[in-house]
Backbone and ligand atoms as CSV (ligand in chain L), in Angstrom:
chain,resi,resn,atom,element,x,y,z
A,1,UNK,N,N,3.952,8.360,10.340
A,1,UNK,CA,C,4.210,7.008,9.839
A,1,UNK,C,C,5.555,6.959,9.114
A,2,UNK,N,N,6.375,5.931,9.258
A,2,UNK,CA,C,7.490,5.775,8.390
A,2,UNK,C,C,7.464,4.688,7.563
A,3,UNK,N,N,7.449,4.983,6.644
A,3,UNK,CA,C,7.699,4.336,5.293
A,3,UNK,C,C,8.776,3.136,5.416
A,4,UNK,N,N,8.420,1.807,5.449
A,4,UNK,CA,C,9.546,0.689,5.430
A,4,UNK,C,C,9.669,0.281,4.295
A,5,UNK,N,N,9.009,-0.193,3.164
A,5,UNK,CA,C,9.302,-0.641,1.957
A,5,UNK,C,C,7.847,-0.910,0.817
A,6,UNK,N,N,8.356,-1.756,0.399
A,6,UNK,CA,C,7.452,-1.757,-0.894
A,6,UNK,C,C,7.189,-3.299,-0.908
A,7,UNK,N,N,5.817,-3.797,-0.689
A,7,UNK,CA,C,5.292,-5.196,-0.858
A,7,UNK,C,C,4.475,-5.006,-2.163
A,8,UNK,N,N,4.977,-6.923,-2.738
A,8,UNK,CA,C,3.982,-6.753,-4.270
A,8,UNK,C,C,2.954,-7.722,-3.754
A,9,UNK,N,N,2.018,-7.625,-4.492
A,9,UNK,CA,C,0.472,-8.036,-4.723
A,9,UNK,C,C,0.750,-9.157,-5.350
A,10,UNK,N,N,0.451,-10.365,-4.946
A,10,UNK,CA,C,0.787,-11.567,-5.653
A,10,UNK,C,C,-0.282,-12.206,-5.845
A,11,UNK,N,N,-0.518,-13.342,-6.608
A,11,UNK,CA,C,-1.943,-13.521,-7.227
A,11,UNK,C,C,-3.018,-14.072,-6.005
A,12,UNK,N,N,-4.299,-14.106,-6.440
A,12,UNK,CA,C,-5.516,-14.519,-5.400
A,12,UNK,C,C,-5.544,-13.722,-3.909
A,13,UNK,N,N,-5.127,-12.154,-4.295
A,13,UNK,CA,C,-5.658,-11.285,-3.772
A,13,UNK,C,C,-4.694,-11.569,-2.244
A,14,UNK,N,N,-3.105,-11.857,-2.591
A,14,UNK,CA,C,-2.209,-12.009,-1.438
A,14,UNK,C,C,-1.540,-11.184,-0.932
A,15,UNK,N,N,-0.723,-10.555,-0.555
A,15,UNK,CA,C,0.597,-9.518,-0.595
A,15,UNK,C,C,1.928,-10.372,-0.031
A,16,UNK,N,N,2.744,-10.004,-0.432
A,16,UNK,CA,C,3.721,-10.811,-0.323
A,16,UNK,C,C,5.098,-10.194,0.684
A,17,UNK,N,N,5.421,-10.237,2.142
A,17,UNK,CA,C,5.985,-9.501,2.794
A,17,UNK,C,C,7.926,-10.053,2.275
A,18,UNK,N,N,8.714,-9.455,1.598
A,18,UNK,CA,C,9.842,-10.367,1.672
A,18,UNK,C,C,10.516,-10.891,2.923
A,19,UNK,N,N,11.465,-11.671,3.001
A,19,UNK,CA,C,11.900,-11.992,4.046
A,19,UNK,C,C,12.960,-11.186,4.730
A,20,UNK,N,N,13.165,-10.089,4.979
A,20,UNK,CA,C,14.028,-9.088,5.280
A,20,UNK,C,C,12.876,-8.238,6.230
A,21,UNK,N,N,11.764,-8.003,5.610
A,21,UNK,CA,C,10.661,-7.393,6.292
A,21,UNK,C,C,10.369,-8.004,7.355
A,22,UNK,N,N,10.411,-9.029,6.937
A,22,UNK,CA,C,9.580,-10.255,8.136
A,22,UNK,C,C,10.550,-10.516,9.112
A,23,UNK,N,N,11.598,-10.423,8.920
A,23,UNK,CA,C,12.945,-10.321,10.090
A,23,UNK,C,C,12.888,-9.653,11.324
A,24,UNK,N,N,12.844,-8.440,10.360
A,24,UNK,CA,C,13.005,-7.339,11.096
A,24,UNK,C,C,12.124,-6.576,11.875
A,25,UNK,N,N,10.982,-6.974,11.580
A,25,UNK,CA,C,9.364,-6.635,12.758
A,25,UNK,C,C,8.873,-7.969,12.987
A,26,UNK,N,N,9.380,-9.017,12.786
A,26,UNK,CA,C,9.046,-10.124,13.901
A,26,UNK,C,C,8.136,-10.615,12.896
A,27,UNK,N,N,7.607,-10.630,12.160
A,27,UNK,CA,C,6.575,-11.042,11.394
A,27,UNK,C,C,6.168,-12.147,10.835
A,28,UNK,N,N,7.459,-12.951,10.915
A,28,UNK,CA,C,7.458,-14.849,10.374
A,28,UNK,C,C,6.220,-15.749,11.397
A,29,UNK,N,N,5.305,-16.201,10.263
A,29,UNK,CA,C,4.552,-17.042,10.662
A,29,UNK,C,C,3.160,-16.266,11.561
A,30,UNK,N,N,3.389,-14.964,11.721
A,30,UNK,CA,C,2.694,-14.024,13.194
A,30,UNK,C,C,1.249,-14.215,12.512
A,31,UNK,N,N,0.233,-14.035,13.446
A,31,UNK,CA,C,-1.345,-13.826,13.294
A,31,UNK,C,C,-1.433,-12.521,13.570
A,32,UNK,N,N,-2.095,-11.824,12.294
A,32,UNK,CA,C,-2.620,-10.179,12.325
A,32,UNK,C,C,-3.719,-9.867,12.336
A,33,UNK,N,N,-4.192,-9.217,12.814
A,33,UNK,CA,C,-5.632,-8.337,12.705
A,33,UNK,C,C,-5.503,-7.287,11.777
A,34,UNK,N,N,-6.248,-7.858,10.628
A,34,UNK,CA,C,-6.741,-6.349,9.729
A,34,UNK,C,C,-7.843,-5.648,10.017
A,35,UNK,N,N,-7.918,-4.264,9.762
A,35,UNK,CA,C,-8.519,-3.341,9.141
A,35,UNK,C,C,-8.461,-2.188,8.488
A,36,UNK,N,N,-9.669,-1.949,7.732
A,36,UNK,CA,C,-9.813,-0.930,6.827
A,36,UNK,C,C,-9.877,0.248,6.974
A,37,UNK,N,N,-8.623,1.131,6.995
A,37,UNK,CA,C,-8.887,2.306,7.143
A,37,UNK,C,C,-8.472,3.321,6.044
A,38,UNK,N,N,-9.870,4.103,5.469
A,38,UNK,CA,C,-9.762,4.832,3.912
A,38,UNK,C,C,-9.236,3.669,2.891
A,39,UNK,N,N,-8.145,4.477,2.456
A,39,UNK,CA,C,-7.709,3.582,1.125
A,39,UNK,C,C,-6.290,2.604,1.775
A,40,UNK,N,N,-6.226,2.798,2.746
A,40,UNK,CA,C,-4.798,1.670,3.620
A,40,UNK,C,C,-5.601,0.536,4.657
A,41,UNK,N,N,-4.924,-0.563,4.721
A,41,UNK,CA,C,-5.128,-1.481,5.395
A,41,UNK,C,C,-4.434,-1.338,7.107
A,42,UNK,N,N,-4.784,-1.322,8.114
A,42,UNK,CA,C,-4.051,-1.609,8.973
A,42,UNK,C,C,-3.862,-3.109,9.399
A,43,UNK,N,N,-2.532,-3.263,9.840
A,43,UNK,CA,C,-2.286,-4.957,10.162
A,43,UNK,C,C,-1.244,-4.253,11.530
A,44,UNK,N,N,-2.026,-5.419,12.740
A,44,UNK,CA,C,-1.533,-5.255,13.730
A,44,UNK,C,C,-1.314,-6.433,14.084
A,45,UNK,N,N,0.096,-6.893,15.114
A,45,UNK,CA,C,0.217,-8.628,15.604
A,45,UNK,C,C,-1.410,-8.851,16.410
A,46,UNK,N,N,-2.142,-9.908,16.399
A,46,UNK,CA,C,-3.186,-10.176,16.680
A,46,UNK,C,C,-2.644,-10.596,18.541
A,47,UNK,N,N,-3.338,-9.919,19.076
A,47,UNK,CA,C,-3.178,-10.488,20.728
A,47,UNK,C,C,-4.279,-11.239,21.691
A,48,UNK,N,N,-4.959,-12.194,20.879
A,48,UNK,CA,C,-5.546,-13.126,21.893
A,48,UNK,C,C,-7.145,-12.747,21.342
A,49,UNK,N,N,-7.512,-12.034,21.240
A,49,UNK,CA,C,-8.884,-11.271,20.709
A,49,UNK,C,C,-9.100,-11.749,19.175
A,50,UNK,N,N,-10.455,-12.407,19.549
A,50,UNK,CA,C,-10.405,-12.659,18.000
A,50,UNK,C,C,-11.646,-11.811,17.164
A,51,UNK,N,N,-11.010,-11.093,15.887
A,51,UNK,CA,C,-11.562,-10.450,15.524
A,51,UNK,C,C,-12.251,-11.212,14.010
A,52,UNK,N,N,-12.733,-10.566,12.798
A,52,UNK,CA,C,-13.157,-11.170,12.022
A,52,UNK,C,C,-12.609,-11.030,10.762
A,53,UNK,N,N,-10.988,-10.467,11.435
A,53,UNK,CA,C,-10.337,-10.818,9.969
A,53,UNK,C,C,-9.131,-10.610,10.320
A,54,UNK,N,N,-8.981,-11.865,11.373
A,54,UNK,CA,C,-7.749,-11.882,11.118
A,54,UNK,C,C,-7.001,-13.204,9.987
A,55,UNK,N,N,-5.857,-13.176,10.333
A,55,UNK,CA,C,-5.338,-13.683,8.692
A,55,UNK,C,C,-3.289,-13.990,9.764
A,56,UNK,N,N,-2.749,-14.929,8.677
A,56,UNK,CA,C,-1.746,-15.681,8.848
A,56,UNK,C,C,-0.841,-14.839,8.106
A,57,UNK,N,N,0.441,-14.400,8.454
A,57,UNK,CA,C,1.519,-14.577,7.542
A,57,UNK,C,C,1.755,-15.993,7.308
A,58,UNK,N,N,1.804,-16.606,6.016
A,58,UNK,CA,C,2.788,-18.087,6.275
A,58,UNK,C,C,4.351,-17.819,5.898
A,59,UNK,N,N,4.686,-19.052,6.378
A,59,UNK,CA,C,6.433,-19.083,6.387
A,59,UNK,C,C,6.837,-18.873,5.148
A,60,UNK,N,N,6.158,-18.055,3.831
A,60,UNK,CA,C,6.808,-17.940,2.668
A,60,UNK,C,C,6.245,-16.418,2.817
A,61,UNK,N,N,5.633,-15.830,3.461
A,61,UNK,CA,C,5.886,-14.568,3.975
A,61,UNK,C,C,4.427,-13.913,2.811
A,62,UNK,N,N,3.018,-15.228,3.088
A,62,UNK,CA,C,2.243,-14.572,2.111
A,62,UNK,C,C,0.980,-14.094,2.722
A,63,UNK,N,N,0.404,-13.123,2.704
A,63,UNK,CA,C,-1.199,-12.642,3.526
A,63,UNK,C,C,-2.086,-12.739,2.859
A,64,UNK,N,N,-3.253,-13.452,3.176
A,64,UNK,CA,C,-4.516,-12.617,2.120
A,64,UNK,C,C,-5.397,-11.773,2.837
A,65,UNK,N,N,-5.499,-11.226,1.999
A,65,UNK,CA,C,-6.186,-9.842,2.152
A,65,UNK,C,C,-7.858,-10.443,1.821
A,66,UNK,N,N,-8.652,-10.086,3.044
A,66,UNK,CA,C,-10.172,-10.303,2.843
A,66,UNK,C,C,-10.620,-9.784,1.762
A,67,UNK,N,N,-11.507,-10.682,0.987
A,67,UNK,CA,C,-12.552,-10.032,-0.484
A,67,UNK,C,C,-12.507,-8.610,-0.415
A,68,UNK,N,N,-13.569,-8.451,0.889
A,68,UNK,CA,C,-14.676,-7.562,1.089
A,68,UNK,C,C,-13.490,-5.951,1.098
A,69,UNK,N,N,-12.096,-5.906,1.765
A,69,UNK,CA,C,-11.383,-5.104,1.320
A,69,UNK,C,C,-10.666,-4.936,0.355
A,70,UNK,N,N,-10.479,-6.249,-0.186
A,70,UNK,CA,C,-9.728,-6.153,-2.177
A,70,UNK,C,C,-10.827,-5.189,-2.900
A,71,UNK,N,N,-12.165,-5.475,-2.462
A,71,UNK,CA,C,-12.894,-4.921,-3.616
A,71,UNK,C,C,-12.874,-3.471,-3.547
A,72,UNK,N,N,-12.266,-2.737,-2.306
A,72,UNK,CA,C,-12.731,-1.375,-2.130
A,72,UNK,C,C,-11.181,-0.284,-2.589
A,73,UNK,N,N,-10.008,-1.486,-1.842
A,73,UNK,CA,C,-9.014,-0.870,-2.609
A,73,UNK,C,C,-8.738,-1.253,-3.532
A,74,UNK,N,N,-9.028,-2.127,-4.448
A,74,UNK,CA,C,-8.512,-2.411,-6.166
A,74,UNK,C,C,-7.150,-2.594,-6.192
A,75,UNK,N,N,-6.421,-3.596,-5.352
A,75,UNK,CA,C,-5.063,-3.724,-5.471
A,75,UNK,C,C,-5.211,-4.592,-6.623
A,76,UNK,N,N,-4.699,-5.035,-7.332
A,76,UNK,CA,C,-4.364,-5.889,-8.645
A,76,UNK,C,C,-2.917,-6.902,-8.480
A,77,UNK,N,N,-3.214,-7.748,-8.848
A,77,UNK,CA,C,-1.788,-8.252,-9.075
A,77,UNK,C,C,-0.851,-8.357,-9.570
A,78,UNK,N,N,0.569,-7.828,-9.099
A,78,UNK,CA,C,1.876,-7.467,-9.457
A,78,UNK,C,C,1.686,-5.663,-8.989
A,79,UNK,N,N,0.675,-5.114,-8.591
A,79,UNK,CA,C,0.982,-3.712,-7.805
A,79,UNK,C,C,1.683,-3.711,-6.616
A,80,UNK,N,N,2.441,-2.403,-6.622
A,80,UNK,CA,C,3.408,-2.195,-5.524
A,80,UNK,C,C,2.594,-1.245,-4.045
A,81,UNK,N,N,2.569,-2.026,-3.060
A,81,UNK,CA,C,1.799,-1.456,-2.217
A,81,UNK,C,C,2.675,-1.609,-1.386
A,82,UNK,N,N,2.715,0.370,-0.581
A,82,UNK,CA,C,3.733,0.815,0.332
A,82,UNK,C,C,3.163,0.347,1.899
A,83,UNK,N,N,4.619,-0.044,2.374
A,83,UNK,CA,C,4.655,-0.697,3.787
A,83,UNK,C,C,5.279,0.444,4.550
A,84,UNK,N,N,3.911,0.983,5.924
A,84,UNK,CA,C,4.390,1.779,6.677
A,84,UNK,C,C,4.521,1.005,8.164
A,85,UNK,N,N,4.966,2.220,8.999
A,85,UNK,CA,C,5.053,1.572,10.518
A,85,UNK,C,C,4.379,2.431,11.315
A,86,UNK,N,N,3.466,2.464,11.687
A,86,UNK,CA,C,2.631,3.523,12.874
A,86,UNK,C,C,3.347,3.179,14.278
A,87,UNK,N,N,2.548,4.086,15.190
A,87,UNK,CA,C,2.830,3.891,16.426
A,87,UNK,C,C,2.202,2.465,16.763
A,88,UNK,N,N,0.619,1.794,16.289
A,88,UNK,CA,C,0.261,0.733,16.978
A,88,UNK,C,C,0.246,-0.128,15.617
A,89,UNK,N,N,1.391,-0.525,15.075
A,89,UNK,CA,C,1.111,-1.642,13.964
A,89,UNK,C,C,1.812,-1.045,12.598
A,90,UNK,N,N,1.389,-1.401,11.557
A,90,UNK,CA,C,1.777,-1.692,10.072
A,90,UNK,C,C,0.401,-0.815,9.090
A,91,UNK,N,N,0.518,-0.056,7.976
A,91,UNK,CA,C,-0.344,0.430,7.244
A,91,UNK,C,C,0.325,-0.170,5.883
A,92,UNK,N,N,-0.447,-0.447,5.227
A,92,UNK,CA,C,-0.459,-0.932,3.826
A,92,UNK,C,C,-1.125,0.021,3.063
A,93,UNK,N,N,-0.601,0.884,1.987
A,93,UNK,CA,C,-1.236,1.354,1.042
A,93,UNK,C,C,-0.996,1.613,-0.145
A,94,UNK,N,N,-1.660,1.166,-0.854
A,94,UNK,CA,C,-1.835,1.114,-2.637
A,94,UNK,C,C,-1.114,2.182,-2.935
A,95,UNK,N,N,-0.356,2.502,-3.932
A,95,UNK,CA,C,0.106,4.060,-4.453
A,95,UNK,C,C,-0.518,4.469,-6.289
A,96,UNK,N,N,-1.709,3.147,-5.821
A,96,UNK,CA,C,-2.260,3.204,-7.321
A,96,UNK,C,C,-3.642,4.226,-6.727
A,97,UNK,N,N,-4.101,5.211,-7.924
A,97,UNK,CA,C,-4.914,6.291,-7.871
A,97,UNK,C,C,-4.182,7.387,-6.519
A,98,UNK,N,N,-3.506,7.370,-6.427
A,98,UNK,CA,C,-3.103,8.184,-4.969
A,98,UNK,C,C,-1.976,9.012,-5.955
A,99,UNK,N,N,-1.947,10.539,-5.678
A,99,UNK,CA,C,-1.131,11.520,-6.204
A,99,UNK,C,C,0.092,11.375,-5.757
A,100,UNK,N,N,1.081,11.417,-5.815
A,100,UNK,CA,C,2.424,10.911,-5.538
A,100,UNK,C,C,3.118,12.642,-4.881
A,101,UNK,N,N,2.660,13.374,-5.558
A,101,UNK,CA,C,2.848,15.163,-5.151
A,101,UNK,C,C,1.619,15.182,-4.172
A,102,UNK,N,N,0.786,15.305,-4.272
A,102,UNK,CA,C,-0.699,15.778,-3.399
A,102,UNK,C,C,-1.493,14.937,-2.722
A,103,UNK,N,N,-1.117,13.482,-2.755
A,103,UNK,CA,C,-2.047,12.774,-1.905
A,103,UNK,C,C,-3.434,12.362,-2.108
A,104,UNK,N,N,-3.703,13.450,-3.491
A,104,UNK,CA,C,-5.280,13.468,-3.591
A,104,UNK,C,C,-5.416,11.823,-4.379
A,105,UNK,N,N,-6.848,11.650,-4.164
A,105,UNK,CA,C,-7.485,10.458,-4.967
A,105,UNK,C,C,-8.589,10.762,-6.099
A,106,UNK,N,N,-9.236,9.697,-6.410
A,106,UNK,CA,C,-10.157,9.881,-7.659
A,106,UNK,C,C,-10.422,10.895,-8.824
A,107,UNK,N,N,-8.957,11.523,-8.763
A,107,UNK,CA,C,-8.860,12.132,-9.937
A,107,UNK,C,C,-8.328,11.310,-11.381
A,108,UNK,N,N,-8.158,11.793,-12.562
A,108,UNK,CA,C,-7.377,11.245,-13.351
A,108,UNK,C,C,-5.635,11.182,-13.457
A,109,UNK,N,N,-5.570,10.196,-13.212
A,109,UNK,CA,C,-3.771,9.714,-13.024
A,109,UNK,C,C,-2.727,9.269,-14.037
A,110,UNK,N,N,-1.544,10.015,-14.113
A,110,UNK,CA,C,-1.033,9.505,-15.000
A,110,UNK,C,C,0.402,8.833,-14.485
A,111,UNK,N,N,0.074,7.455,-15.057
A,111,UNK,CA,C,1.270,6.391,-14.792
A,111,UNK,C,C,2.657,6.742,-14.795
A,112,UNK,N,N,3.694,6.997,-13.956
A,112,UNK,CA,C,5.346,7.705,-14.397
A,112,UNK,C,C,6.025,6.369,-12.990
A,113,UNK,N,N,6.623,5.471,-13.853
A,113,UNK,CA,C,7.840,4.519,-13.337
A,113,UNK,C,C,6.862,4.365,-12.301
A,114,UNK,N,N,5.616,3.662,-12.065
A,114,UNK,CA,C,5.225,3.470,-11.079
A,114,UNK,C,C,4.614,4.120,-10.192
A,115,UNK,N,N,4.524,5.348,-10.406
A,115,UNK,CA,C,3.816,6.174,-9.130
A,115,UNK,C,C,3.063,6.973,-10.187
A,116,UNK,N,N,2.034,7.404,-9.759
A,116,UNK,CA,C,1.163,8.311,-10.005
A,116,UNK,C,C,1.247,9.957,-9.687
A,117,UNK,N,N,0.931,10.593,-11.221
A,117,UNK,CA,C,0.453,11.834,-10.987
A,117,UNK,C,C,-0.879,12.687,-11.447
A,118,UNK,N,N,-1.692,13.293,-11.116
A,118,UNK,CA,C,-2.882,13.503,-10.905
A,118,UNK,C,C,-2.947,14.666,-12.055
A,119,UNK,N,N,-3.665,14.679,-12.152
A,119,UNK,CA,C,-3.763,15.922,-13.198
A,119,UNK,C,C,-3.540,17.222,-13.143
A,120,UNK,N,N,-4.137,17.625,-11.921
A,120,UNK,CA,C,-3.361,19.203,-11.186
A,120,UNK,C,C,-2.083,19.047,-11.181
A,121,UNK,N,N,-1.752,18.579,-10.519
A,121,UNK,CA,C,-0.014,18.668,-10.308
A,121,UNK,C,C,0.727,18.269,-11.763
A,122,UNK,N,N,0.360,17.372,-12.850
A,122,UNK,CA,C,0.474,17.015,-13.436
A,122,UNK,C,C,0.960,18.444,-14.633
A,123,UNK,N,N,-0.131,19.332,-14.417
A,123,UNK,CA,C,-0.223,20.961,-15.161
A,123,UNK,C,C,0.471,21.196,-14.973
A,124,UNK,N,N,0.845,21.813,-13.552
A,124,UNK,CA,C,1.699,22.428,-12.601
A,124,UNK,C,C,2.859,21.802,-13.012
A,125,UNK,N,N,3.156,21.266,-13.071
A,125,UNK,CA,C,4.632,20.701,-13.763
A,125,UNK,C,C,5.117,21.154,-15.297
A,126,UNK,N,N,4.099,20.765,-15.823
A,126,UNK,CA,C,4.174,21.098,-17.274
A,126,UNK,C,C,4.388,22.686,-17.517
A,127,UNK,N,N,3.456,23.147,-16.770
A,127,UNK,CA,C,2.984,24.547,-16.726
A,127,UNK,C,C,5.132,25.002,-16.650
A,128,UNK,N,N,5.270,24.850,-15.330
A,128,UNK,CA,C,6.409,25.370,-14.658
A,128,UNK,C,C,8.019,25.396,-15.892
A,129,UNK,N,N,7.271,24.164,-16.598
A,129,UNK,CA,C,8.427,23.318,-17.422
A,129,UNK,C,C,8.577,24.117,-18.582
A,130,UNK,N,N,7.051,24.912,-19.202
A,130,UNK,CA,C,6.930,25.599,-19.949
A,130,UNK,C,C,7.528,26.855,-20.136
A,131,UNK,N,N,7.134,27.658,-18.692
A,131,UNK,CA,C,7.776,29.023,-18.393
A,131,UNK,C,C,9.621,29.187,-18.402
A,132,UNK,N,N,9.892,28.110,-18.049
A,132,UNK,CA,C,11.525,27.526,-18.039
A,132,UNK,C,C,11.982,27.711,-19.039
A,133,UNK,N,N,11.288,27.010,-20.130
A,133,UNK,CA,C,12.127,27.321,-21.598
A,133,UNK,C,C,12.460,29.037,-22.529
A,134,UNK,N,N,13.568,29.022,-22.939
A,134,UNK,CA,C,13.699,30.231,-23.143
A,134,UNK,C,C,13.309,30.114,-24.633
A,135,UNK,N,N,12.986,30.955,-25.445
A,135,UNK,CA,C,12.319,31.665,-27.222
A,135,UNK,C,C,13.100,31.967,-27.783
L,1,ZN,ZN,ZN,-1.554,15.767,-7.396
């Protein structure tokens, strides 16, 4: 997957694609098919098949995101949720509870400029930072 940018969470459970994004993968106004996969959303252009969640970009470049998946990933509003590109579509994923070094989840996280670090790695840093200093 490659990493395209960073969409914010705008209120009543929206995401907000800017207009540079939406340029550049065609995305103005398009009908997507979501789904839930783990802690990322997939959004694919919707092709004729109608599924049960699909959803509108509108021309101000805003999505909502179904309840039933707000409630499982806990996006919040004003969080920064990373915009990837797969081979068949778009992944959306939270970088809130997600280790920013390890990937891991549901550990305890600590907040740094936005990204998260987990508590292992979190040591491991400290740890490393420790041995560094000279007596
Ligand atoms: Zn970690």
């Amino acid at each position: 997957m490659k990493f395209l940018d960073f969409v914010k969470v705008a209120p009543n459970g929206r995401v907000l694609f800017s207009k540079n994004i939406r340029k550049t993968h065609q995305l103005e106004s398009k009908q997507v098919e979501l789904s839930l996969e783990g802690s990322m959303i997939h959004m694919q252009i919707a092709q004729g098949n109608i599924t049960e969640h699909l959803r509108t970009i509108n021309y101000q470049g805003r999505l909502s995101i179904p309840i039933s998946f707000r409630k499982k990933i806990n996006w919040e509003y004003q969080d920064y949720i990373e915009m990837y590109k797969g081979v068949n579509g778009f992944y959306l994923r939270g970088n809130k509870n997600i280790c920013i070094f390890c990937d891991r989840t549901g550990l305890e996280m600590t907040p740094v400029y936005g990204k998260y670090i987990c508590d292992h790695c979190l040591q491991t840093a400290l740890g490393k930072k420790y041995l560094m200093q000279p007596f």
